[in-house]
N, C-alpha and C positions, 0 to 999 in steps of 0.2 A: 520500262514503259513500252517499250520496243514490240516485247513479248506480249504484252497484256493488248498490244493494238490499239492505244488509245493516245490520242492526241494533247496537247497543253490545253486547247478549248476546252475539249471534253474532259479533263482531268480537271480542271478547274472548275467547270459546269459540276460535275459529279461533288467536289467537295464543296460546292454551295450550297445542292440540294439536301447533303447530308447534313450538313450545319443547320439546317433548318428545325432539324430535331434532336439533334445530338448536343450535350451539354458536357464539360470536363470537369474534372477533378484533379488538380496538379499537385506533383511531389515531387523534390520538396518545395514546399512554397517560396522563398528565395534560392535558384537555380546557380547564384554566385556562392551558393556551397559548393558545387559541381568542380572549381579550381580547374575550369576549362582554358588552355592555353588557344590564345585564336589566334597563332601565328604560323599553329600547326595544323594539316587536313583534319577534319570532323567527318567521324561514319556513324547513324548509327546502327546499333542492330535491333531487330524485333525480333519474336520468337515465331509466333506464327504467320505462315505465307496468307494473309488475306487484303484485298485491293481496301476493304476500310480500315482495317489499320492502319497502311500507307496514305490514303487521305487523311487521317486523323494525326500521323506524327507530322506533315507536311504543314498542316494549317496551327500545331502549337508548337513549334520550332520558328515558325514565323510570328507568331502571337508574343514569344517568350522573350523574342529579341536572340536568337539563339541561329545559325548559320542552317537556309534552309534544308529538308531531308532531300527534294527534289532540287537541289541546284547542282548542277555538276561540280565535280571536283575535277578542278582545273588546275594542272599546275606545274614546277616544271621536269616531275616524273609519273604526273597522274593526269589520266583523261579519262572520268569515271562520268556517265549520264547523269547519276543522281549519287548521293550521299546516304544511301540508304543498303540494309539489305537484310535477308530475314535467315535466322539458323535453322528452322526446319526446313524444307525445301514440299512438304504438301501435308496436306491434313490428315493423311492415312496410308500409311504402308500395306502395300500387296503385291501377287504378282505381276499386278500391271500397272502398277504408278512407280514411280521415281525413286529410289531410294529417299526417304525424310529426313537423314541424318547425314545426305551427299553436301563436300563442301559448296558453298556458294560459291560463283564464278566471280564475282568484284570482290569478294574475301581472298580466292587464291591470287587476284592479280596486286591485289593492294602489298601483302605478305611477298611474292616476291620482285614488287619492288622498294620493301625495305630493305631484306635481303640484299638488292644489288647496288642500294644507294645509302651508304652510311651515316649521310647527313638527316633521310629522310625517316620521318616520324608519322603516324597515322594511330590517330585518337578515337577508340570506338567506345560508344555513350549506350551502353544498353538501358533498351525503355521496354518498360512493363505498362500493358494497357488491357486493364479488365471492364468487362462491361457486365455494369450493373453489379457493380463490389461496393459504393459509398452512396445510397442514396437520401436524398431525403425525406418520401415517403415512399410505400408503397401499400398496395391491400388487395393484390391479386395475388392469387397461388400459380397462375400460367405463370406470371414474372418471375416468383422465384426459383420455377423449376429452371428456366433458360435463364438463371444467373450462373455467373462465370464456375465453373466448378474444375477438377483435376481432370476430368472425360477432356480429351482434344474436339473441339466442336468440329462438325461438317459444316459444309458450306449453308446449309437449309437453316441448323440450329445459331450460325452465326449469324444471318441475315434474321431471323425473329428471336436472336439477343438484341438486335440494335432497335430494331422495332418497340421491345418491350423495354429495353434498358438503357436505349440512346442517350435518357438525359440525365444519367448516373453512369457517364462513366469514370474510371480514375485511370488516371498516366503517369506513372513515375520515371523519372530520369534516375540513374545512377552513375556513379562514379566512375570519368573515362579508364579505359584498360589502353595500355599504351603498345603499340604493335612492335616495336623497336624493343622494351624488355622484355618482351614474350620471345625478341628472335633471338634477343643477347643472352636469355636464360636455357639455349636448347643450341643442338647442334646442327638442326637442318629443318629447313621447310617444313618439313613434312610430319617432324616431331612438334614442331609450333604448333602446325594448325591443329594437331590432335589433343592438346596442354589446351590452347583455345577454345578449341571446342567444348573441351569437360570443364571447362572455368567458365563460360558462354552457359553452358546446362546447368549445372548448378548454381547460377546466379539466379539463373532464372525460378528456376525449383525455387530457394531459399525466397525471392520475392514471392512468390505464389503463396508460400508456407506461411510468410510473416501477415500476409491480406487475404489470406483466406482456410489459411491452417492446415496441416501435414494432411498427405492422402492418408483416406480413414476408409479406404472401401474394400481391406482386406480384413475385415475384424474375424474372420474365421480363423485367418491365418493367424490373427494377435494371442487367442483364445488356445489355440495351439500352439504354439511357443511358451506363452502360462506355463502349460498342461505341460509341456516336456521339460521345463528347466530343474536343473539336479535337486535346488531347495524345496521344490514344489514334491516331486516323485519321492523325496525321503521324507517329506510330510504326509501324503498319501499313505505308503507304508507303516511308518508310525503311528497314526491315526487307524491303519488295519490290525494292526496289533492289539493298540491299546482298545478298542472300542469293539475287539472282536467284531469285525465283518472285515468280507470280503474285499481285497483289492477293488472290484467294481464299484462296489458301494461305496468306498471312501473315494474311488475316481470321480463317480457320480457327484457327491458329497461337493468336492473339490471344483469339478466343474459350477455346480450351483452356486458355490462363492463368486466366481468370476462373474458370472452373469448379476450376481448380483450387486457386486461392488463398479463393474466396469461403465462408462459412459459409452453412449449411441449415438456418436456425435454427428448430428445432420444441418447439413448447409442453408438448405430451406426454415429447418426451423430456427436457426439463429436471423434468419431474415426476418422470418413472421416476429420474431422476440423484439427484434426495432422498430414495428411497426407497434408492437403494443408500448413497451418502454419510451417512444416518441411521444404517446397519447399519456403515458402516465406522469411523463415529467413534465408534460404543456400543463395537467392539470393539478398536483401536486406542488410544484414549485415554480420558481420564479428563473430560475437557468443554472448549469452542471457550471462551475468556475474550477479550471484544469489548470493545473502547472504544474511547470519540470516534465513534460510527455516526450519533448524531441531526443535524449537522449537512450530513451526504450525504444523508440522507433531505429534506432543506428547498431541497439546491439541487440535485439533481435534478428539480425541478419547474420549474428555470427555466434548469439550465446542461446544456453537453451537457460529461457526466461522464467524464474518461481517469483509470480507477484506475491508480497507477503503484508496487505492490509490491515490496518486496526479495523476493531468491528463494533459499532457501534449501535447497527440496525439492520432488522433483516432484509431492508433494501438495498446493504450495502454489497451483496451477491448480483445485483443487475446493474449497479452503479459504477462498478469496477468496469465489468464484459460490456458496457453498453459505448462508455467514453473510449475504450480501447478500441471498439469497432469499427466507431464513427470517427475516428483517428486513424483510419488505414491500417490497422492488424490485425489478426484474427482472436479472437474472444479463447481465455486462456481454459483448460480445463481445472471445475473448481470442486474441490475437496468437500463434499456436505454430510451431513450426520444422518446416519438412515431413519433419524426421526421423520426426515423429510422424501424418504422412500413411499409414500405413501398410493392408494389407487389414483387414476389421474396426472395428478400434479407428480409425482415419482417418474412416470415415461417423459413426460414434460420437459424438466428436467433431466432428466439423462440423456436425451437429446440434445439440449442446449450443452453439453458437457458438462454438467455434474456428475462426478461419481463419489461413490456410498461407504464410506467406512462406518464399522460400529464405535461405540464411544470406547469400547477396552474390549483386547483379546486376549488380554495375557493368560489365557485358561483356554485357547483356542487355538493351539498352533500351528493346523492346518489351515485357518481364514489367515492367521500372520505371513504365513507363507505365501498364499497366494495374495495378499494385498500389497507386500513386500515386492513381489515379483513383478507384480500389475503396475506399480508404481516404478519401478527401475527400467521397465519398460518404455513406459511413456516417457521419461525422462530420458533413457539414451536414442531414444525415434526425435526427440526434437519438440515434443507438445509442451508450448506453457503452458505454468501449472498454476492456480492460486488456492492458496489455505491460510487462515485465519489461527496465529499462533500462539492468541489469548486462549484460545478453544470454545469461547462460547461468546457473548453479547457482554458486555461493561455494562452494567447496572447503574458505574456510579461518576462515569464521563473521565475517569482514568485508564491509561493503560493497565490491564490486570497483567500478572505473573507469566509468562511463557511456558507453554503447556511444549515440551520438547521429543513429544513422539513423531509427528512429520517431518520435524526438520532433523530429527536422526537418521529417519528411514532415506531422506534424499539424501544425508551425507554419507552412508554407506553403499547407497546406490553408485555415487559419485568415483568413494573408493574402490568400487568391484570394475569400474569403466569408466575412467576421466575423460575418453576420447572428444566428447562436447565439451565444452567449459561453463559452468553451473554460473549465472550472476543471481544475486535476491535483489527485487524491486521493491525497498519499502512503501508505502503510501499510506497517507495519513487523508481520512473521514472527517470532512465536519459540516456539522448540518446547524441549522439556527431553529429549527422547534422541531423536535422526537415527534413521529407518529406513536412509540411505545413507551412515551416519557412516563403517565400514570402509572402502566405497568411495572415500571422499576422501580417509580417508589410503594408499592403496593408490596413488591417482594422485598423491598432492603426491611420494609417495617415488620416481616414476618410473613406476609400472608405467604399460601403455597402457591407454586410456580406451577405456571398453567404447562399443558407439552405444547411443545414449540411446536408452531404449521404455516406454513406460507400462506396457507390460507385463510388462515386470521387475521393476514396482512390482505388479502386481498382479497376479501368480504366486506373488508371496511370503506376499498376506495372509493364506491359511490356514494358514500356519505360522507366524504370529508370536502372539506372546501381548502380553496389556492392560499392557505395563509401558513404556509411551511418556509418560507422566504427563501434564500441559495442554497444549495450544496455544492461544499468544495471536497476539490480532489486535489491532492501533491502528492510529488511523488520525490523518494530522498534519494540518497548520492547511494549508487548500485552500490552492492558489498558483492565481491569476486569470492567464488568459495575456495578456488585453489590459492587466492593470493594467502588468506586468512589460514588454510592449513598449512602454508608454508611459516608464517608467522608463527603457530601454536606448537607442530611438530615438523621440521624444517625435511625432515627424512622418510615422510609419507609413502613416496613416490613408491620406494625401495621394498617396501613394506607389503607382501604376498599378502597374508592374510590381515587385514587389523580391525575386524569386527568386534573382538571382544579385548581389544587393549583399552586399558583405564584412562587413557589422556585422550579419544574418542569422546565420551561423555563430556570430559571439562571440555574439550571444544566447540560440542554442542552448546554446552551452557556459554560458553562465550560467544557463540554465532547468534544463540537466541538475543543475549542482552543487547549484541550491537544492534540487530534489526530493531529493535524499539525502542533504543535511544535512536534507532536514526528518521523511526517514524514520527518519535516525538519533534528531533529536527528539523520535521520537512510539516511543520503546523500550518494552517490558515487561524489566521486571528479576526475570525468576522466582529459585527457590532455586538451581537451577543455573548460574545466572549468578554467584552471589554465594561460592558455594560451590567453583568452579571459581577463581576470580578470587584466594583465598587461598591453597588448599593448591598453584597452579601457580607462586606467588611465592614458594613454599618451597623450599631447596636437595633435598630428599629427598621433596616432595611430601607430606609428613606433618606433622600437627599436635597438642598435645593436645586432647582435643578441650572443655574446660571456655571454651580459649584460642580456637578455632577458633568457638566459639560469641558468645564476645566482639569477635573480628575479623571477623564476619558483622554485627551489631548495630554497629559503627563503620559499616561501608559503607552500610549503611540511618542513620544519623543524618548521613552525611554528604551523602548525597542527599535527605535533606528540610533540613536548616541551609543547605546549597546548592547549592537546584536546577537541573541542567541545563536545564530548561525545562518548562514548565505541563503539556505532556502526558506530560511521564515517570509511567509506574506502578510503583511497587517491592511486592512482595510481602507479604503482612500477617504471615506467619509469621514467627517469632522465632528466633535464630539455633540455637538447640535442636533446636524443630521443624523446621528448615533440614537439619539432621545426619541428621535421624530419616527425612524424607522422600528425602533422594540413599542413605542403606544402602535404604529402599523400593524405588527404582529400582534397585537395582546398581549403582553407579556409583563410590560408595565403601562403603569397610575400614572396621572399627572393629576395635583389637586391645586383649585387656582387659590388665590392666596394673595391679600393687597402687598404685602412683601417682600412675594415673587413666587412661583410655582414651586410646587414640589412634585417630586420623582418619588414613585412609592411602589413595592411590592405586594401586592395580598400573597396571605399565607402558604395559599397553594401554587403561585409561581415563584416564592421564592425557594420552596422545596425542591421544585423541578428546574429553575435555572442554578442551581448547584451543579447540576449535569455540564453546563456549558462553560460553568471557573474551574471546573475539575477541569476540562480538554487542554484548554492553555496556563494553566496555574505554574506548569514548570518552567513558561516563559519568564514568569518574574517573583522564584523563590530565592535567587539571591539577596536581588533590588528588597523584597518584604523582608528577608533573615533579617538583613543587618540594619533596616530600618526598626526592626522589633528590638533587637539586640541594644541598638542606640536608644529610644524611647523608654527603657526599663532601667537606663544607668546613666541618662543623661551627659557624659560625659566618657570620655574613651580615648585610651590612644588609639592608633591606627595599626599597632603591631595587634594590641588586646584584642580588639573589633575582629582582625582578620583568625586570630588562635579562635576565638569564640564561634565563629561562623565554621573552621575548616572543624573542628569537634562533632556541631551537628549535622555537618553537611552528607558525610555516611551515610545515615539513616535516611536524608530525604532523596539521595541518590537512586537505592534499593526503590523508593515507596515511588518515584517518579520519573527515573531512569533520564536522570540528567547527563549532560552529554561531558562536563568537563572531568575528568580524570585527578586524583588526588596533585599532581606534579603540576594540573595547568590550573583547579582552582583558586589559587592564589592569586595568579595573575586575572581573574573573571572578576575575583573581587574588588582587586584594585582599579578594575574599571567600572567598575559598579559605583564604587566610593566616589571616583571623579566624576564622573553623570550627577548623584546627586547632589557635589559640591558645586557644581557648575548653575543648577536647576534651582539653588536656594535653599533645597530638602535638607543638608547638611550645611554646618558651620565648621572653617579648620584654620586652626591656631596652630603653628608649630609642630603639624604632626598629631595632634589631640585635635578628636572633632568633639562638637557639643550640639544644641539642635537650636532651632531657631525661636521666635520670638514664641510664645504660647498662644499669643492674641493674632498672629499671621495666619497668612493664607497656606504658606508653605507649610507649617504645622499641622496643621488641617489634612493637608493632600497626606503628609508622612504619616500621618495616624491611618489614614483610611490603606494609604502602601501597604501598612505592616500587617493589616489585620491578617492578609491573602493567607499566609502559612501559617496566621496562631492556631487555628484546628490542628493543623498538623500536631506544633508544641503541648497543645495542652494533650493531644493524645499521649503522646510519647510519656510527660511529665505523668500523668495518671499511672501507668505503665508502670513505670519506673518507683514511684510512693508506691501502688500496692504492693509490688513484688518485696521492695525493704521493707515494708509496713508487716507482710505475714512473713519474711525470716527467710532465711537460705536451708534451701532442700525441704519446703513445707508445701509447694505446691509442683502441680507439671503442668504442661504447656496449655493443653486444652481446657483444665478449669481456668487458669489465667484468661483468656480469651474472654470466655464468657464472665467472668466477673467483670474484665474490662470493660464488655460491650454493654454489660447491664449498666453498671457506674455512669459512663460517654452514654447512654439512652436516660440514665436521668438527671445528668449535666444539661445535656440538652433541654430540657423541660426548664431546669431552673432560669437557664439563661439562652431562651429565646433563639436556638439558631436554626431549630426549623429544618434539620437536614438528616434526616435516618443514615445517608450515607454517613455522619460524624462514625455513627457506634457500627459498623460496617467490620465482621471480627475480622475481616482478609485483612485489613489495614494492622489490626491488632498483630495477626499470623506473620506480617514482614516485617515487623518491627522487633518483635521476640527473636525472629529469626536471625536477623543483622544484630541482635544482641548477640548472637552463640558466636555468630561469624568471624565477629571482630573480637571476640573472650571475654566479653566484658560479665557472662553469665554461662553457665557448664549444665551440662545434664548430669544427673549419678545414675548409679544403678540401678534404682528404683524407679526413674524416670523424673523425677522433681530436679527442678531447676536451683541452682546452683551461683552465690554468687561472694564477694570477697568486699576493700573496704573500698576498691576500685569504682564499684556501681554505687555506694555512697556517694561517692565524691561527685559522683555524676547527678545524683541526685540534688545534692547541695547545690553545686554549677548552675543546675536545672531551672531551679526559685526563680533566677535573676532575671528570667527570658518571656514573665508571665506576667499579664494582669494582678494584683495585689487581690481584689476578690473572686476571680478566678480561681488564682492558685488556692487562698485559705478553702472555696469550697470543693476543692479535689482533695486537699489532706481531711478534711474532716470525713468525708464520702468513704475515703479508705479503711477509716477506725474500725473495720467491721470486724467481731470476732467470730468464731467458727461457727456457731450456730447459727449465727445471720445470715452468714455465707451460704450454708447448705440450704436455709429454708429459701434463700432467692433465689438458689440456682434450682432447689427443686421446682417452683413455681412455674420459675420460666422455660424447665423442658414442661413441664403441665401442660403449658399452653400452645407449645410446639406441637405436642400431641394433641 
């Protein structure tokens, strides 16, 4: 203060007047994360020399309850003015200012005198303070050119940063650095402060990186590096070879991929992207509901970050970057399809960090090479990244299959340069009504699929109205990519080349499955999950609703007595307020009734809330298995119940990437079975359960339980009758499909379920599949599928698990002989065409 010539009045005077406009932004929001020792001196440091920074850490260090910046350090080997001090020493290096990188003068006195006093300790708290990084609105373009960016501001641009951005700004505290093992871990002063120093710099870097994103303002230089790496120049070559032209022209060639896959990442326009996304979720929905975000906040500071979301909507590309941003980090770069390259809306986007892959190169392996390279790039600089591992939008409120081309290309990124440490963020999407809800079922029923545009999404939002209710975001337990290769091949490390070793792929496929069982994990169980999930297990879709409110309140007692897993969230409303909130949305009927009301479905939203029991259906296919299991055989032991359940459980594992493991499903069920022997749903005698009274209540809820996964059964059961019905090695995969999905499209007609997703042949395609997997059916030579008396017996097993007119009208469905077959499958490509 000495130096600066200003007095306690006037230093006080100054930061009243600046409080007048200036507003904060604190991190982390409880600062007793910090495991600050206050026995020992507090310093902290700032990065840049400017007099409002110093007002601004003075007045929230006293705000915080935290030992002020401007109080002396007093004590009994320090007599320091103030407790502060800054690691650059001026805003711009030349030959006439001050070296910026020169130590601070109360840094080298603090250091030696730890040095000379072994008892003593000094605690320095580095604070990061941007302005104008977390606002809440804004809609100038001056404001967001003078928002914080990587340029070191002069004094002019920092004085009309506070001006424009005073009441957005953000202050993070970080984790004391303790001056005493910085002197213990070196041999002399002078090596300390230099370890300090570049630990001081890069703290600060990686804060800037994690709130405002890696410096991006050499992309000449990025484009250039592309251009020179060995896999790129021997694609270039190859490409001149085979395609006869010149080395230039395949340069040229090569350069125009880069430019056209790479993003334009600009700071300004991810501002403007808040100011519109702020406008779009005030009038779209009802508010963004976040969990599980504090731990990406922690290791973003030391991992380089691949969000990897389920994708349920083409909002769910602003909805990720938008909650990340307004959470203190910088918005990840997102992997989009060059469908969405388009004039306009394409710069837009690649600005905001989109960049552009095509849907398949395998016939192009000059763009492989440079999107290979563009991608290993951004990953070993530090950019998070997010991609969508289904590959396209879930049509039917399930996780689809794991499309394993991005998460190959990061894991051999990984192997060519571990030097970052890779973590995947799964996060699971859930919304309570689809802006593209018609649209999917329009295409599960056949019709053709429109090309995707973000502008179809957003041509519509002036005509929609705020009846889209919450959007939640979770986010699951990180999966390490190096811990997982240690786990698959323990000897990676060692391993010079392993691009094309065969235990690469299975670890892919094993990285893909965990990321979506961990998305599924990390669920929100809003009221339309829960509310959806009961009246679609109803023969007519309708309930009363005193009952319907009761059968909402089981499924919430059944997911806390036992829970899928520590990040599940279920809803806090009660099953009443459940009712009262879906007539809110439209979505369901109430019809009054001297009675008592009834809860009803019309036709067309029980099609589309199918979407919403598909999201969390995997929360309660145990609790529905063995409730179905039990209502079909009325009586069980508790060994039989649990054989019969681990049988089918395989197959619902694959179709809905359940989280328990062959070794711990037994144990899932056995707490499954005590939940509903506790709750009335089951009766147990000695070890043998039986079900309850037929005229109770509890009977009632166990029927409505069990319906949750009969779709599933009856599919499989179908499945399984045609393929024994036409014979082993009579058919192959692909006719099977379609016969099944034709059969399940006129099941459905007979019996009322109202859901195109039923006859959906991907459901078909992993079901066959987990047949070969686990041997229960072979392929031959010819390609026809293959089976022995094994898939019999399974078939017979099968009966037990079904409605009694259900099942008779799948086996009679099946009797088809050859010529009926061919003339419906002719029909129905007819009509494809």
């Amino acid at each position: 203060m000495r130096l600066l010539g200003l007095g306690n009045f006037f230093f006080w005077l100054a930061r009243k007047i600046l409080y007048l406009w200036v507003r904060t932004q604190v991190f982390p929001e409880d600062l007793g994360e910090l495991q600050l020792d206050h026995n020992q001196p507090i310093c902290y440091v700032l990065q840049t020399r400017f007099f409002s920074n110093l007002l601004v850490i003075d007045r929230e260090t006293r705000r915080q309850g935290l030992p002020r910046a401007m109080r002396p350090m007093q004590g009994l080997f320090l007599h320091e003015e103030s407790s502060v001090f800054f690691l650059l020493r001026g805003d711009h290096a030349g030959p006439l200012r001050q070296n910026r990188f020169t130590y601070s003068p109360r840094l080298l006195r603090l250091m030696e005198a730890v040095y000379e006093h072994q008892e003593l300790d000094v605690q320095l708290v580095p604070v990061s303070i941007l302005w104008g990084r977390a606002p809440d609105k804004e809609s100038s373009i001056l404001k967001i050119l003078f928002a914080d960016s990587w340029a070191t501001p002069g004094a002019f641009k920092q004085f009309i940063a506070i001006l424009l951005h005073g009441r957005n700004t953000m202050v993070r505290f970080s984790e004391p650095i303790s001056l005493r093992s910085m002197a213990e871990s070196t041999s002399s002063s002078e090596l300390a402060l230099r370890k300090l120093s570049r630990v001081l710099r890069v703290h600060f870097r990686r804060q800037r990186e994690v709130a405002i994103g890696p410096d991006l303002s050499h992309r000449r230089t990025l484009v250039s590096a592309i251009m020179n790496a060995q896999e790129v120049q021997e694609g270039i070559r190859a490409t001149s070879r085979q395609d006869r032209i010149g080395d230039e022209s395949a340069e040229r060639r090569a350069r125009s991929y880069i430019h056209e896959i790479a993003a334009d990442y600009s700071y300004p326009i991810i501002r403007l992207y808040e100011i519109f996304l702020t406008w779009l979720w005030t009038r779209l929905y009802d508010g963004v509901d976040v969990q599980h975000l504090d731990q990406v906040a922690e290791l973003a500071e030391t991992h380089e970050i691949i969000y990897v979301p389920c994708h349920r909507s083409h909002i769910d590309y602003l909805l990720l970057s938008y909650v990340i941003f307004r959470r203190g980090l910088m918005t990840p770069h997102i992997a989009a399809g060059a469908n969405l390259n388009m004039p306009i809306v394409g710069p837009i986007l690649r600005r905001g960090g989109a960049f552009f892959l095509r849907r398949s190169f395998k016939n192009n392996p000059l763009y492989g090479a440079v999107f290979n390279e563009y991608l290993h790039v951004m990953i070993s600089k530090g950019y998070s990244i997010e991609y969508f591992i289904e590959g396209g939008r879930s049509r039917t409120g399930r996780l689809l299959s794991p499309r394993t081309g991005m998460l190959s290309m990061t894991v051999l990124s990984f192997l060519r340069d571990h030097a970052r440490p890779i973590v995947f963020i799964p996060a699971y999407i859930g919304y309570e009504k689809l802006m593209e809800g018609r649209t999917y079922v329009g295409e599960l029923l056949g019709q053709p699929k429109r090309k995707e545009s973000l502008l179809q999404v957003i041509g519509t939002i002036r005509r929609l109205k705020k009846t889209f209710g919450k959007v939640h975001l979770s986010f699951g337990d990180p999966i390490y990519l190096a811990g997982l290769l240690d786990q698959c091949h323990p000897g990676w490390k060692q391993e010079e080349d392993c691009s094309q070793s065969p235990w690469v792929a299975d670890m892919v496929e094993t990285l893909a499955r965990r990321i979506a069982t961990s998305i599924n994990a990390a669920a929100v169980v809003n009221p339309m999950n829960l509310i959806s999930l009961a009246l679609l297990a109803t023969q007519k879709h309708a309930m009363d609703i005193d009952m319907l409110a009761q059968q909402i309140e089981l499924y919430k007692k059944l997911l806390s007595q036992a829970p899928y897993s520590d990040h599940i969230t279920v809803t806090a409303l009660s099953g009443d307020a459940i009712i009262r909130y879906a007539e809110q949305l439209k979505s369901v009927q109430r019809r009054k009734h001297p009675l008592g009301d009834i809860a009803y479905l019309q036709e067309e939203h029980a099609v589309l809330l199918t979407y919403f029991r598909n999201n969390t259906l995997h929360l309660f296919t145990i609790p529905s298995l063995v409730g179905c299991f039990l209502l079909h055989n009325i009586y069980l032991r508790e060994s039989e119940l649990k054989q019969m359940v681990c049988n089918i459980y395989p197959f619902l594992q694959t179709e809905l990437f359940l989280r328990w493991s062959d070794n711990e499903v037994d144990g899932a069920i056995q707490t499954c079975i005590d939940v509903l022997v506790s709750n009335g749903l089951f009766l147990r005698n000695d070890q043998a359960l039986s079900l309850p009274n037929p005229n109770s209540a509890e009977f009632a809820y166990l029927k409505v339980l069990s319906g949750a996964v009969a779709p599933n059964l009856e599919r499989y059961f179908m499945t399984v009758a045609l393929l024994t019905h036409m014979g082993s090695g009579s058919v192959d995969q692909k006719r099977l499909e379609e016969l099944c999905s034709l059969l399940a499209q006129r099941l459905s007609i007979l019996h009322e379920f109202n859901a195109p997703e039923f006859f959906d042949k991907a459901l078909f395609r992993n079901f066959i599949i987990t047949m070969q997997r686990m041997g229960l059916i072979g392929v031959n030579e010819q390609g026809l599928l293959t089976f022995d008396e094994t898939l019999l017996r399974v078939a017979q097993e099968s009966r037990s698990i079904l409605d009694a007119g259900i099942r008779q009208t799948i086996v009679q469905m099946t009797r088809l002989d050859d010529q009926e077959i061919a003339a419906a499958l002719g029909d129905q490509r007819h009509k494809l065409h």
